[in-house]
C-alpha positions as a Markdown table, in Angstrom:
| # | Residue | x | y | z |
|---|---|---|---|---|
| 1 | Unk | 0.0 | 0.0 | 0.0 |
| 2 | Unk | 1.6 | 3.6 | -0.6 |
| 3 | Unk | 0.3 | 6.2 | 1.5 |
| 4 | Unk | 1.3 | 10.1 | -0.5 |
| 5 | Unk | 1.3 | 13.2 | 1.6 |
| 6 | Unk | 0.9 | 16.5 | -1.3 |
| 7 | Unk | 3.2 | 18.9 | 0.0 |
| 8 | Unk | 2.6 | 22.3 | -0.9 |
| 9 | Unk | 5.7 | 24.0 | 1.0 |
| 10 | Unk | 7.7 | 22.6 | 2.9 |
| 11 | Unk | 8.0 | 19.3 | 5.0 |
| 12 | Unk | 6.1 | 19.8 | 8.5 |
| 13 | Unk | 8.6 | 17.8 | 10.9 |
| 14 | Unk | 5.8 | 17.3 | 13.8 |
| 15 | Unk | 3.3 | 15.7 | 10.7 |
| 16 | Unk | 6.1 | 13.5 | 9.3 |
| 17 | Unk | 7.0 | 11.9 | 12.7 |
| 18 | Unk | 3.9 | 10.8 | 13.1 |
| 19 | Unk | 3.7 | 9.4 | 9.5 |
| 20 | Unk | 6.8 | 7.5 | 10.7 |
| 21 | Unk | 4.4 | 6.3 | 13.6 |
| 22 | Unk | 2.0 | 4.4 | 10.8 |
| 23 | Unk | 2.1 | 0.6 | 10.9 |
| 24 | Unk | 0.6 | -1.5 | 8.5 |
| 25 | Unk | -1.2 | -3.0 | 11.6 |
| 26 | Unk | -2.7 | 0.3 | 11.9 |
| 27 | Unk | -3.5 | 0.8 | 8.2 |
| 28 | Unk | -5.4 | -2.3 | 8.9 |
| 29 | Unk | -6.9 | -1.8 | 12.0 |
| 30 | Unk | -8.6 | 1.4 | 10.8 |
| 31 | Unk | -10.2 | -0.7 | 7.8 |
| 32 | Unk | -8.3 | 0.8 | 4.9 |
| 33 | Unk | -7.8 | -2.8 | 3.6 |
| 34 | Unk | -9.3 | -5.9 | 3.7 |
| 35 | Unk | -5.7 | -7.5 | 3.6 |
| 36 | Unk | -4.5 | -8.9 | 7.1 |
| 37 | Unk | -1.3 | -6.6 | 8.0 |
| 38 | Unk | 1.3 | -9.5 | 7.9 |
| 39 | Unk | 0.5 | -9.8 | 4.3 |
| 40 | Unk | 0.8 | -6.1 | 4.0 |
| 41 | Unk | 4.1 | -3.8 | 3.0 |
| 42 | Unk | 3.3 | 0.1 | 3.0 |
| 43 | Unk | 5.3 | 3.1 | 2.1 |
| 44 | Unk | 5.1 | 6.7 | 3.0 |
| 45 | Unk | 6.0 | 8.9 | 0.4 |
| 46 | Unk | 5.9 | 13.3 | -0.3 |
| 47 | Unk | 4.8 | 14.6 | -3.7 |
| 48 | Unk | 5.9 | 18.4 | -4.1 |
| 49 | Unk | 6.0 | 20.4 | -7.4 |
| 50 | Unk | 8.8 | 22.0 | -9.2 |
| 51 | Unk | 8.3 | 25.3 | -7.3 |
| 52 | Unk | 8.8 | 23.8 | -3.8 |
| 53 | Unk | 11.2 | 20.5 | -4.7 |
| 54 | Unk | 14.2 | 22.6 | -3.1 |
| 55 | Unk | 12.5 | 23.3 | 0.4 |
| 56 | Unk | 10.7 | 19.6 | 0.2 |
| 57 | Unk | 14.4 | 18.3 | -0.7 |
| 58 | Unk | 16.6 | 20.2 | 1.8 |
| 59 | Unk | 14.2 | 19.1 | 4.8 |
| 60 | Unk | 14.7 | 15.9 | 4.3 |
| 61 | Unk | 18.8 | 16.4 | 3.9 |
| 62 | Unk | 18.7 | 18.0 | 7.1 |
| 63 | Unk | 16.4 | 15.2 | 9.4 |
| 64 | Unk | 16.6 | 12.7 | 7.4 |
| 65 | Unk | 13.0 | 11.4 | 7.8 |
| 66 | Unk | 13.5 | 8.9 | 4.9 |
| 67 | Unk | 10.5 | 9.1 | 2.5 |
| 68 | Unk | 10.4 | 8.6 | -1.2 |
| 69 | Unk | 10.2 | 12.0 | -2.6 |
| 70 | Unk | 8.3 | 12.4 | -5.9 |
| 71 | Unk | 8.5 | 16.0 | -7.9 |
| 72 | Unk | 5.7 | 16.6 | -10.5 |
| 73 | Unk | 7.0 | 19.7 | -12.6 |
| 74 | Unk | 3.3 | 20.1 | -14.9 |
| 75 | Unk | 2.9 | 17.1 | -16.8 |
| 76 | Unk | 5.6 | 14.1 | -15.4 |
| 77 | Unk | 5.8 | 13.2 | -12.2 |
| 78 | Unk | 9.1 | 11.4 | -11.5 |
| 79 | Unk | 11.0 | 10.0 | -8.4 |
| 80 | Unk | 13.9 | 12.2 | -6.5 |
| 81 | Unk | 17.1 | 10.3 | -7.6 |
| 82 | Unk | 18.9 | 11.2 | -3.3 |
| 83 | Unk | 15.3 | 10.0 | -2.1 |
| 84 | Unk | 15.0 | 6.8 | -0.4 |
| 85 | Unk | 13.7 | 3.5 | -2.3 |
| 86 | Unk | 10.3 | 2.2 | -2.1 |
| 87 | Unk | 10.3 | -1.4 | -0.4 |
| 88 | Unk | 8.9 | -3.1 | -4.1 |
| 89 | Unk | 11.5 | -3.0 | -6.5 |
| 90 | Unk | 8.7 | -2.8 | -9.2 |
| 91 | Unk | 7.3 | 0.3 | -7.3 |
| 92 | Unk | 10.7 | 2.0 | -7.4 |
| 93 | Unk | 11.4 | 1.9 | -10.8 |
| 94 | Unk | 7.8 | 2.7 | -12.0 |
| 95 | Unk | 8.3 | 6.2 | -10.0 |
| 96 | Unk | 12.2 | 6.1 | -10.9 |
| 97 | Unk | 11.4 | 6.0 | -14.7 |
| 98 | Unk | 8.7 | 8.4 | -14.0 |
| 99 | Unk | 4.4 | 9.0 | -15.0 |
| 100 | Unk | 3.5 | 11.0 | -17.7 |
| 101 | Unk | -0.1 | 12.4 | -17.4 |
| 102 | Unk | -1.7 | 13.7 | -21.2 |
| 103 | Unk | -4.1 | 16.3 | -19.3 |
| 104 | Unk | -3.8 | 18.5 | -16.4 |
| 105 | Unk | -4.1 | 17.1 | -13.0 |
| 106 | Unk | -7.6 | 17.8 | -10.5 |
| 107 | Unk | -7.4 | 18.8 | -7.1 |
| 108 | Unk | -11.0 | 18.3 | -6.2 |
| 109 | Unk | -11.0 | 15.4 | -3.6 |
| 110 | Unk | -8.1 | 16.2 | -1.8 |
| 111 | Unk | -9.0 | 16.1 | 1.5 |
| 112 | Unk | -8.6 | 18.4 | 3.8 |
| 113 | Unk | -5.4 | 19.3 | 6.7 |
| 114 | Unk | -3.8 | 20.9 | 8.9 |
| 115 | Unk | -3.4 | 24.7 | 7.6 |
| 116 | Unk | -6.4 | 24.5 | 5.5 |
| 117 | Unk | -9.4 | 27.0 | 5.4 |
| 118 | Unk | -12.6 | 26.8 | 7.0 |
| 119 | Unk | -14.0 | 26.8 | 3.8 |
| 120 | Unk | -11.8 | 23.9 | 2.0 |
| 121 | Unk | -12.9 | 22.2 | 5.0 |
| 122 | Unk | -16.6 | 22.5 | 4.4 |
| 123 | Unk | -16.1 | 21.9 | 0.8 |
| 124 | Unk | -14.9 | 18.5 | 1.8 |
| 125 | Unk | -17.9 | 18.1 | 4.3 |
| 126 | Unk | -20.5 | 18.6 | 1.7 |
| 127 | Unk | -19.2 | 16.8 | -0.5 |
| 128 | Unk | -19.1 | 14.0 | 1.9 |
| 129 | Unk | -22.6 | 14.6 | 2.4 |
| 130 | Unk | -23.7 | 14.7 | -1.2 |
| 131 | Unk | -21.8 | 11.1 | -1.5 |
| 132 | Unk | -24.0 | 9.6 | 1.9 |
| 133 | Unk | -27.1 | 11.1 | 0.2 |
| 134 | Unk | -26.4 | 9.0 | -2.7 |
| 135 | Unk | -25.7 | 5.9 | -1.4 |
| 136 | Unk | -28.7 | 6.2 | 0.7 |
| 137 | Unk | -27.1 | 6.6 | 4.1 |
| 138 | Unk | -29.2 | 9.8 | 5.4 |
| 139 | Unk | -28.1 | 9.2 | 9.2 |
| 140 | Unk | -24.8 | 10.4 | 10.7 |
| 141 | Unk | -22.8 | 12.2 | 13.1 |
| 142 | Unk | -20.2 | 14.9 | 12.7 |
| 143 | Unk | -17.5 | 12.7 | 13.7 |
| 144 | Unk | -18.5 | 10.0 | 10.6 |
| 145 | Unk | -18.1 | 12.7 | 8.4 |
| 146 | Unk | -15.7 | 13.9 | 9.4 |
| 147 | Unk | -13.4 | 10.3 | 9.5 |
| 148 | Unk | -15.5 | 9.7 | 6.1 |
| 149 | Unk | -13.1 | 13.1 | 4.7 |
| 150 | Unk | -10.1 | 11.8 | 6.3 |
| 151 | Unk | -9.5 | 8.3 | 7.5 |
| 152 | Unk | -6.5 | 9.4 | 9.0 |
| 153 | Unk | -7.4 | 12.1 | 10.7 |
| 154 | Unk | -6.2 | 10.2 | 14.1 |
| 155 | Unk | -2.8 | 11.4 | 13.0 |
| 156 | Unk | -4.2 | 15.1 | 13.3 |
| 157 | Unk | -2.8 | 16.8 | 16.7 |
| 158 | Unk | -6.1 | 17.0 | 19.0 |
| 159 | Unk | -6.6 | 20.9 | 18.9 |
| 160 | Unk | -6.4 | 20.3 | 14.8 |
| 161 | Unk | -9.6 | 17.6 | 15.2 |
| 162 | Unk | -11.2 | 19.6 | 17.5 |
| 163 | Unk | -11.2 | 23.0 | 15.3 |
| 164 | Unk | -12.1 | 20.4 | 12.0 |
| 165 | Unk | -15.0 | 19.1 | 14.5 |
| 166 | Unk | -16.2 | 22.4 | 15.3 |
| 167 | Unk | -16.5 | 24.0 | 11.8 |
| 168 | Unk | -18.5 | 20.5 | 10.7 |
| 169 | Unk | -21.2 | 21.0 | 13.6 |
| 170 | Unk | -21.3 | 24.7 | 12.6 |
| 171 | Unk | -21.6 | 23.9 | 9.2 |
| 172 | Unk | -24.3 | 22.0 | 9.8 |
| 173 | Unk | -26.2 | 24.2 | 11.5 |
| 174 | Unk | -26.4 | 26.9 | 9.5 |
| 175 | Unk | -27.3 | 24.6 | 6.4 |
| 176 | Unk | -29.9 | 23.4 | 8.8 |
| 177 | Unk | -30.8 | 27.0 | 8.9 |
| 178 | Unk | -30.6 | 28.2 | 5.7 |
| 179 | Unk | -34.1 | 27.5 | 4.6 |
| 180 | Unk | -33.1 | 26.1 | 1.6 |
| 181 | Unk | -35.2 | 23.1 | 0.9 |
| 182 | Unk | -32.8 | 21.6 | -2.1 |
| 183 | Unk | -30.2 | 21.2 | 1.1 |
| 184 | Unk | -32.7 | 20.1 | 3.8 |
| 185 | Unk | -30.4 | 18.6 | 7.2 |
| 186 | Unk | -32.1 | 18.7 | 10.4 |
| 187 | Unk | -30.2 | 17.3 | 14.1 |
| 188 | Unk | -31.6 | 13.8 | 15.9 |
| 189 | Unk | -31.3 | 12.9 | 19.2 |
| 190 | Unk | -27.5 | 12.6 | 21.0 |
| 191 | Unk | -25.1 | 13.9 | 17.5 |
| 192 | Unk | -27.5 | 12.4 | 15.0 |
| 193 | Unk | -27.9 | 13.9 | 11.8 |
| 194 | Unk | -30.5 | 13.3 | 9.2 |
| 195 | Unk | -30.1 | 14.3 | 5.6 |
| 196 | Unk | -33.7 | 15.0 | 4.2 |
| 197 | Unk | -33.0 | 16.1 | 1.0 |
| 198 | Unk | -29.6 | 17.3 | -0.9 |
| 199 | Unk | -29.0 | 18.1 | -4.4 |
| 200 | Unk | -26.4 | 16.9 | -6.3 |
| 201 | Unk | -26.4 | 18.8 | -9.5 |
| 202 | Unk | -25.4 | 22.9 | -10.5 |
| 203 | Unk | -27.2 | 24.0 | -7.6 |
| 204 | Unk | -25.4 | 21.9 | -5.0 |
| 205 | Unk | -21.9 | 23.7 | -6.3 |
| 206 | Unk | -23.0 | 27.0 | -6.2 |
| 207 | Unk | -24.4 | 25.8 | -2.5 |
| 208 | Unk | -21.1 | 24.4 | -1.7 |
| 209 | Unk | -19.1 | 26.9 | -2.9 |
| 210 | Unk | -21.2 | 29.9 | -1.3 |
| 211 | Unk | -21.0 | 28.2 | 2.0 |
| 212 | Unk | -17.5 | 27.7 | 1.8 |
| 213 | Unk | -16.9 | 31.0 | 0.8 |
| 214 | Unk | -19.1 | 32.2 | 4.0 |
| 215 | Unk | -16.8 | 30.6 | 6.1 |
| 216 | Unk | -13.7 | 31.8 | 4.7 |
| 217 | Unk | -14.8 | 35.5 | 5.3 |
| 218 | Unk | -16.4 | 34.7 | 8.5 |
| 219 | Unk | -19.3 | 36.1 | 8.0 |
| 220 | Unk | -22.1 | 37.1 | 10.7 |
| 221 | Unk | -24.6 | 33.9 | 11.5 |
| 222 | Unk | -27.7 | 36.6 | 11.0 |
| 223 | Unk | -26.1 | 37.9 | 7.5 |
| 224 | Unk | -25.2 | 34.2 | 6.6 |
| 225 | Unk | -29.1 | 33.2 | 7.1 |
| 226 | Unk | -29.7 | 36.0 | 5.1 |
| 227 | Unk | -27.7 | 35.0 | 2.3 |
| 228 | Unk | -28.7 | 31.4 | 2.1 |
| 229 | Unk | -32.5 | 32.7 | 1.8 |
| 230 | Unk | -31.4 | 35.1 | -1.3 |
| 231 | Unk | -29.4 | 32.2 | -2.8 |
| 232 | Unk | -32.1 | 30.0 | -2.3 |
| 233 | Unk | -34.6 | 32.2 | -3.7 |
| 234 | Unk | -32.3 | 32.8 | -6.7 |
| 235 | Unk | -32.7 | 29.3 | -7.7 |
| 236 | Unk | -36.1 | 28.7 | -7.1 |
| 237 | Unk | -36.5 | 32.0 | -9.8 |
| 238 | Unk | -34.0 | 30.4 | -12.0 |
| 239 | Unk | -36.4 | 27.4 | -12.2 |
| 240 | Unk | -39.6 | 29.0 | -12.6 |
| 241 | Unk | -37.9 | 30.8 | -15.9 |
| 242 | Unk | -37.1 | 27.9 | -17.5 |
């Protein structure tokens, strides 16, 4: 199993010790594979771009931590030739020879960390949710979400899961008051969550994306309320035109 960490600066030493802490007993344990974790060989590698390779690469000459470094500079990504081996011989050369890609690369599913905004973070959450609502799972709590996002969110420090679990229950409460009956979420009893109703066409990324964008700016709950009506009534005009 390989386990990539995007880096988009520099290597965070606190974040890669705790990679260095991942067993494939725990990759197992946490139901990331069905494969029993003697049978299992992982590696722990860093992808960085042209623009940061030099910070990503002098990091690791200076503490060592012993990841596979891969550099993508556009359109190949290819192995650091000073970076250590991956354990399958076949693996090493596959990244040594390098992976051309004919079309530019999407960032859309990758999940959310520490550093992140408020709003990349609720991206992921609704997203999340749009999936559940899909595959017919319309009961949940913050925390499955939130460990639906990131499976390894365990390696986050606690303050870092405790900020990502606070903007998910706020989240979720202002959706639940937005009036907006395309997005309809409503609280159960204990931290239940039911999902009544949630688009998943146009409207659910202009939703998404206005909510985000809310919680990047930090805007007022009253004025927030007062958004999601306009937005909602937007739409509903939008529809009668048609």
């Amino acid at each position: 199993m390989l386990l990539a960490e995007a880096k988009s600066g520099s290597i965070d030493n606190d974040q890669a010790s705790r990679y260095k802490a991942v067993t494939p007993e725990v990759i197992s344990k946490l139901g990331l594979t069905k494969l029993p974790y003697p049978n299992l060989a992982l590696d722990v590698f860093y992808t960085c771009t042209s623009a940061n390779r030099e910070a990503v690469m002098a990091n690791e000459a200076k503490y060592r931590w012993g990841f596979p470094i891969l550099t993508f500079d556009g359109s190949v990504l290819k192995k650091e030739k000073t970076s250590a081996k991956f354990k399958d011989p076949a693996v090493e050369k596959l990244f040594a020879d390098g992976i051309k890609f004919d079309h530019e690369l999407t960032y859309a599913f990758y999940p959310f960390g520490e550093g992140d905004s408020d709003g990349w973070i609720v991206t992921s959450i609704l997203m999340r949710l749009a999936f559940l609502w899909t595959q017919g799972q319309h009961r949940f709590t913050p925390e499955d979400v939130v460990k639906g996002c990131h499976p390894l969110l365990g390696y986050f420090d606690r303050d870092e899961r405790r900020h990502v679990l606070a903007v998910t229950r706020s989240a979720l409460t202002e959706i639940s008051k937005s009036g907006n009956r395309r997005f309809v979420i409503r609280p159960l009893r204990g931290q239940e969550w039911q999902i009544d109703a949630f688009s998943t066409g146009k409207y659910a990324r202009r939703f998404i994306a206005l909510l985000a964008d809310t919680f990047d700016h930090k805007v007022r709950t009253d004025d927030l309320e007062r958004i999601f009506r306009e937005e909602a009534a937007k739409i509903e005009d939008e529809d009668k035109d048609k």
